[in-house]
N, C-alpha and C positions, 0 to 999 in steps of 0.2 A: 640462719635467717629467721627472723619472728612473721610469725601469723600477724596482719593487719587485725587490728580492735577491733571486733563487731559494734554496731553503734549501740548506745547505753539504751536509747528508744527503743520500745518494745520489750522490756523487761520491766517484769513486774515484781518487786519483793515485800513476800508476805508471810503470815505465819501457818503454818499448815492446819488443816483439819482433817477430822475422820474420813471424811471425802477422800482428802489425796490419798488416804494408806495405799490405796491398791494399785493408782499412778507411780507413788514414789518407792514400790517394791517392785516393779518393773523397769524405772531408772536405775534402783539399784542393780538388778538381774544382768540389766543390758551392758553397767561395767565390766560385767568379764572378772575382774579384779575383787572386789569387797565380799565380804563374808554375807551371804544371803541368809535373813533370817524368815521366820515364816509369816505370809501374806498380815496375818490378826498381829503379831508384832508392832508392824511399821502404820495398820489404823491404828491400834492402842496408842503407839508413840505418838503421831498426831494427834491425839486428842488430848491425851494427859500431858507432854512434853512440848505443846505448843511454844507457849513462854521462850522456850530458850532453844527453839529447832526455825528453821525458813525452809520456806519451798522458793523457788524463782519460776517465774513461765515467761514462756515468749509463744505470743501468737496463740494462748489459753492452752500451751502444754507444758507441763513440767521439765526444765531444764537443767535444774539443781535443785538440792534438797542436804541439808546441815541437822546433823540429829544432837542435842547436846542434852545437858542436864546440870543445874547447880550442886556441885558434888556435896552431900549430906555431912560428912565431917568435917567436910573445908569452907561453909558458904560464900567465902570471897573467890571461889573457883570453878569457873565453868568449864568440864569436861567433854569435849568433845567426842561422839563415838563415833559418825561416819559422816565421811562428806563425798557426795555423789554429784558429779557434772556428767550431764549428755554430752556424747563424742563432739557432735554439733557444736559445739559451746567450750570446749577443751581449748586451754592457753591461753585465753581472754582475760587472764583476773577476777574470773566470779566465783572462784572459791574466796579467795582474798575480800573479795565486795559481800559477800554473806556473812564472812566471820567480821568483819568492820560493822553491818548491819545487826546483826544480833547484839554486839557490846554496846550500840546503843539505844538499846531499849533499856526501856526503863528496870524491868529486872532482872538489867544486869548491871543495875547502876554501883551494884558494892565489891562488882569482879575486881579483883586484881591480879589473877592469872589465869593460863587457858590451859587444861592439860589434854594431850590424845595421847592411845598408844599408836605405835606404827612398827608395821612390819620391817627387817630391813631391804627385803627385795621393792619396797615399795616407795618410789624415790619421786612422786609426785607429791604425795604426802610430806615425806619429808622436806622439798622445796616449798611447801607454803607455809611449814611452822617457820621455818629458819628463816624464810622469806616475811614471815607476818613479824618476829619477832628484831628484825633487821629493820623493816619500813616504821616500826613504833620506836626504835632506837633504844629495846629493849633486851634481855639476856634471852637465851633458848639453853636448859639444861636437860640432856639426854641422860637417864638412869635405865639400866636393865630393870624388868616388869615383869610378865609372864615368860618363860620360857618353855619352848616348843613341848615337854615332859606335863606343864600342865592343863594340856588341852587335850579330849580324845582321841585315839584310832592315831593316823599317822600323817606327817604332811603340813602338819600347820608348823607357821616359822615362827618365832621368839618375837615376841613383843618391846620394842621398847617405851618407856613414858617419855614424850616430851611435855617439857614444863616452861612457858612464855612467860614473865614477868620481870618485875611488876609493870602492870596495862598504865600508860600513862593516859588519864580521858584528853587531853589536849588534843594528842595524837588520833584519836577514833576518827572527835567531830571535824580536827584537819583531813584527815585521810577520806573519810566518811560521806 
């Protein structure tokens, strides 16, 4: 049985600022789940990775937050590195309505794929690339990435890369 859609009213999607760091590193905290990085991280990233990250709030509090960056070798590739939904707001589609919101800004107007890596215990993750690259009527290719060996201490699980392409922009401002 699916969760009733919360109403779209009341959401607001924006791009972050140094302000949200220390909001959006306690959405992250509160998953339980995503790699916690430290507090100055996540204001750096809002500030310098505005462009290509969103915050969401509802009710003036942060409810999701999408960290991305245009990968430096690849410019037609925006790389996703974490996407954080409040509990509150889980199953609704706004992970899906953030990454449709960021492809269409303006720069992202020369993306033609999206890459994350993803844990394999992590099977939310995995439903919204396979799920983003299904609703575009586009490929989703998984390749092994980092494996467990190259991260420290003990405990972390194998990375894999998923790779969405090619973005059809029809598909954004339809879906969008």
């Amino acid at each position: 049985m699916t969760k009733p859609r919360k109403s779209e009213t009341g959401l607001h999607f924006r791009r972050p600022t140094k302000d949200d760091g220390a909001e959006v590193w306690e959405l992250v905290k509160g998953t339980g789940v995503l790699d916690l990085n430290s507090s100055y991280s996540y204001i750096m990233w809002c500030e310098i990775f505005s462009d290509t990250s969103i915050v969401v709030e509802r009710e003036e509090r942060i409810v999701g937050f999408i960290s991305g960056f245009i990968h430096p070798d690849q410019p037609d590739t925006l790389f996703i590195w974490q996407v954080a939904v409040d509990e509150s707001e889980r199953g609704q589609g706004l992970a899906t309505r953030m990454l449709y919101q960021l492809l269409q800004r303006e720069t992202c107007a020369d993306i033609q794929s999206v890459e994350a890596t993803v844990s394999p215990s992590n099977s939310a993750s995995q439903r919204l690339f396979l799920g983003l690259a299904r609703k575009m009527l586009t490929k989703c290719v998984i390749h092994d990435y980092f494996t467990s060996d190259d991260f420290p201490g003990e405990g972390h699980e194998d990375e894999h890369l998923f790779k969405i392409g090619p973005i059809q922009k029809e598909k954004i401002l339809a879906e969008g």
